[in-house]
Each structure stands twice: as structure tokens, then as C-alpha cells.
N, C-alpha and C positions, 0 to 999 in steps of 0.2 A: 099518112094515117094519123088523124087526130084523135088524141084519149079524152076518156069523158073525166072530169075529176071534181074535186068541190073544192074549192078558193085555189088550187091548184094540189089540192093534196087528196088522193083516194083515202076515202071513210070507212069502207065497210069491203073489208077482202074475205074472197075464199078461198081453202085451201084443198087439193086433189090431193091426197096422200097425207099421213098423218104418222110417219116417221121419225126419224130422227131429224131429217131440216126440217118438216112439216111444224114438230114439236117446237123447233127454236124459232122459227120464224112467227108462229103464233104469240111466243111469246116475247118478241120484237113487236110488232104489232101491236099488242097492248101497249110495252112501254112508249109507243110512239101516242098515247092516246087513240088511235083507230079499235075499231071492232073487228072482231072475227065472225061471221055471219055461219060459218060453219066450217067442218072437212068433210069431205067425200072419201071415206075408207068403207069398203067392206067389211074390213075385220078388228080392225087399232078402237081401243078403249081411252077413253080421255076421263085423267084425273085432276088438270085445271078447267071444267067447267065449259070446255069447247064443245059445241053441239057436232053429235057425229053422223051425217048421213050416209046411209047405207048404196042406197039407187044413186045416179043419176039423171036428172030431166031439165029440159029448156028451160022452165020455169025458175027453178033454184037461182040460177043469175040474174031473174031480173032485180035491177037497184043495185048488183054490186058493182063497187070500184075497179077491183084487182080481180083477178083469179090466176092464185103460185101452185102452180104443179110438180111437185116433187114424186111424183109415185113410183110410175113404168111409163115404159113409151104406149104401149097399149091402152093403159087408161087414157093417157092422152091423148090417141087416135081415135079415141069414143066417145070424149068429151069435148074434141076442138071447136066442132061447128057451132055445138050450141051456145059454146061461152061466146068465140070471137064472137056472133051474132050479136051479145047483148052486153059484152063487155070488154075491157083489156086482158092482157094473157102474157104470164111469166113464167115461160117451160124453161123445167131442169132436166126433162128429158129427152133433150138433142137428139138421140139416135132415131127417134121417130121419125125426123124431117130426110133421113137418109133416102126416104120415098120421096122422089122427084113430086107423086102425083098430092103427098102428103103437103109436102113444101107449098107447093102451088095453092092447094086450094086454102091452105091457112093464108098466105097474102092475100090472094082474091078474095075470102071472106071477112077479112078483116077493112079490106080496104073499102070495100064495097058497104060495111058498116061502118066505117068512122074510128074502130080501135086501133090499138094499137097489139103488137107481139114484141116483149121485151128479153132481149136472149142475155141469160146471165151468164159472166164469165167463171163461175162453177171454181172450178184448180187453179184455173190457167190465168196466173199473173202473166201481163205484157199482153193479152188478150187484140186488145184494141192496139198497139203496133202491129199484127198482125193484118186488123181491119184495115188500116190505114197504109200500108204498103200491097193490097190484093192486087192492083192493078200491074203493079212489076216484079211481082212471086213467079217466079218458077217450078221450085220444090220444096215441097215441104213434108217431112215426115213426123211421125211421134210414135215411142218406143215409150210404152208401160209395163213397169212388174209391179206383183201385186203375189202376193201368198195365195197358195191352191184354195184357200177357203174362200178370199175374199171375191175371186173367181166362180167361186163353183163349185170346182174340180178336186178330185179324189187326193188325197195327200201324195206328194212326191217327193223322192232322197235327193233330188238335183236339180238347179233350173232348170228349166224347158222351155223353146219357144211354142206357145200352144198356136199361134196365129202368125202369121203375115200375109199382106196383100194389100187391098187398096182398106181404104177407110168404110166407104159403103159394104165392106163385106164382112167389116169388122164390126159394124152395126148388127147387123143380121147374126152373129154369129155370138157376140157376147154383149146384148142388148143393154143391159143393168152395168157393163163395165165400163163402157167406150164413150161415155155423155161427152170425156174430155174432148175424145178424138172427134167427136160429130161438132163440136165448139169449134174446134181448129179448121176443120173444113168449110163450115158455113163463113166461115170468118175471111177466110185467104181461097185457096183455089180450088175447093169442093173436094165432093164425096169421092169420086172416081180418082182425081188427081193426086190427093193424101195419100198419101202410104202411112200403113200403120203395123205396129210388131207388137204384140203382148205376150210377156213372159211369166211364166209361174214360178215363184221361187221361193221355197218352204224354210229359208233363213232370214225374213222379209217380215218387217211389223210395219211396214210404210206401203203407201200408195205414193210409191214417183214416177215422173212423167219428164221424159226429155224429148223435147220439140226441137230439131232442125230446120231452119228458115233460108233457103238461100232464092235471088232474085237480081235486079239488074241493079249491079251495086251496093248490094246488102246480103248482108249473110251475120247471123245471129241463132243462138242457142239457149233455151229455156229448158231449167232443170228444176223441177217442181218436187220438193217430197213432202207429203205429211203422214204421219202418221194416224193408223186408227184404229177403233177403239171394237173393231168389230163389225162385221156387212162390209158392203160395199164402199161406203162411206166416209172421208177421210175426218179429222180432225178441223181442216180449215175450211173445207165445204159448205157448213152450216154458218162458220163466220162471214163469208162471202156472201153468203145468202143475203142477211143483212143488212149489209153494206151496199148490193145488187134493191134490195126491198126502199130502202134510204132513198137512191137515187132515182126509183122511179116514181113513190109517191108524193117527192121534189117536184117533178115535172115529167106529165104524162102527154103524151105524141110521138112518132116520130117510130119508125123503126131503128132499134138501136141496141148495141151491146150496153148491158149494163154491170 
């Protein structure tokens, strides 16, 4: 899938979501010199001067560069066709692709246009070892705690496991939580294969995340914490963004972890 770009750098990005990474990635984007052509929130108010659209429609993409989705997976089941059609696409919200039928038709609409779909590595340092070993994975799981807030859920005196089971069902079951776990699956050996555990635990001011990786002659363990500041959202999340934003309007093609 070839990206469209200008001397090799996207000019002119849009943003789905206009959150807390929406907020910092805008304003990476200026310092890179590029434009911000808009966000796509229903309801978020903009105090640097970002234009906010309310609706969605075909049109809004056409001429731009990028378009970074930070919202829900649902906005961006309602926005895919018509960006991939007209542009490139940098979902933060993984658990949408948990739909097989979702998955599929964003590669076939992308490919079939000429963009690209850029999957950022979001938490998950060592991301791309991952990618790069999927061929001889076996198992792989990922165990997250997270405070009952940051979840959702009702305050609790004790940890609790609120979930286990495969990763696709951890998608469907805590949409806004699991982007990590839908990372690690797309990456190594899919939805149904991953196992995944989320724990609530009301002594918890971190979002961490430990990934078990074992495979034909490898076996490794990623322990992720960051803290945050409130929502779902941890502390390094928005920095990765960045960093993820860097490397794609570097060099746009290609399906690839960013």
C-alpha cells in the first residue's frame, strides 16, 4: 500500500478524537510545521485554535495527508471507508479491528486505494519484536490492572479479576481498555490466540501491562507501567503518539507498526 505524501512528509492531518492524545498530537504537528486541517469530535471545545467538526463526511478528507484517530473504536468503524478511500489512517483504536470483517475491509480499502493503515505501538514497548517473531509464537498472553475508574467500574476494597479469556472477547467487553491487547494480537498471533486478563485494582495509580511471549526458541516478558493522570489514558501514551506521528510523516507506505 503506497501513502500519498508531499516531498515525503504529510502536510495537512486530521484528527478523529480530540482528547487528551488528540490535544498533544495537534500540537506535535504544529511544531513539526504541518497543519491541522481539523478534528472530528462531537462534543471537545478547542482553545488553540483547532477547527472542530461536529459531522463526519467523505468529503472532509479530501487533500488531507494523515488522518490520527484517537477517539473509540466506533468512531472509527464509521469513519474508515471514507478516509482509507481518500487518504492514509493512524488508528489508536485497535479493538475495532477485533472484527475479522472490520480488519479485512480496511486492508482491502486501503489497498485498493493506494494508502496506507499505520498501527501505532500505543504502551507497548518491544511492540515490533513481537512483529518480527509472529511467525514462531506460540503463546502469548497480556495481564492488565488498571484502578475501577480507569476501567469503568464501580469502586472496589480488593483486586478483582473482572475479565479473562481470549483477546477478541476482551475487545467486545472493555472497548476503551484493551487498544493494548488488540496491539499485541494484531502484531503476533491474533485475536482468538491471545489471551488476555484485566484486573481492577483500587490501590493502582498506573496503567501496567505484562505481556508473556513464548515461541520456538524464544520466550520473553514485557512489563509496562505508566502512570495516569485520569481516563483511560496513561502518561506515555500521548508521548508515543509522537514519536508514532514522527515516523510516519518520515515516510508514508507500507503497512507497518509505528
Amino acid at each position: 500500500m503506497a501513502g500519498s505524501s508531499a516531498e515525503g512528509r504529510a502536510r495537512r492531518v486530521a484528527l478523529i478524537g480530540y482528547g487528551k492524545i488528540g490535544r498533544t498530537v495537534a500540537q506535535h504537528v504544529r511544531e513539526l510545521g504541518c497543519e491541522v486541517a481539523f478534528a472530528l469530535d462531537p462534543v471537545a471545545e478547542a482553545e488553540d485554535g483547532t477547527t472542530i467538526v461536529r459531522t463526519g463526511s467523505p468529503e472532509l478528507y479530501e487533500g488531507i495527508d494523515l488522518v490520527v484517530e484517537c477517539a473509540t473504536a466506533t468512531a472509527l468503524v464509521e469513519q474508515i471507508d471514507d478516509v482509507l478511500e481518500r487518504t492514509n489512517l493512524m488508528p489508536f483504536s485497535l479493538t475495532a479491528f477485533s472484527d475479522d470483517d472490520v480488519l479485512e475491509r480496511a486492508k482491502r480499502t486501503a489497498q485498493e486505494h493506494g494508502h496506507a493503515i499505520y498501527l501505532p505501538h500505543g504502551a507497548i514497548l518491544g511492540l515490533d519484536g513481537i512483529w518480527d517473531a509472529r511467525s514462531i509464537l506460540t503463546e502469548v498472553s497480556i495481564v492488565t490492572t488498571k484502578s475501577p475508574a480507569s476501567l469503568g467500574l464501580a469502586a472496589c476494597s480488593e483486586p478483582k479479576t473482572v475479565f479473562e479469556g481470549c483477546t477478541r472477547d476482551a475487545c467486545a467487553a472493555f472497548p476503551r481498555n484493551v487498544n493494548v491487547h488488540a496491539a499485541v494480537a494484531l502484531a503476533g498471533i491474533g485475536f482468538s490466540r491471545t489471551h488476555s486478563m484485566i484486573v481492577a485494582d483500587p490501590n493502582v495509580t498506573t496503567n501496567t501491562h505484562v505481556i508473556s511471549v513464548k515461541g520456538e526458541g524464544i520466550e520473553f516478558t514485557l512489563n509496562i507501567s505508566s502512570f495516569t493522570t485520569g481516563g483511560v489514558t496513561g502518561v506515555y501514551t500521548p508521548l508515543s503518539a509522537c514519536g508514532s506521528l514522527d515516523r510516519v510523516l518520515k515516510d508514508a507506505g507500507g503497512l507497518s507498526f509505528v
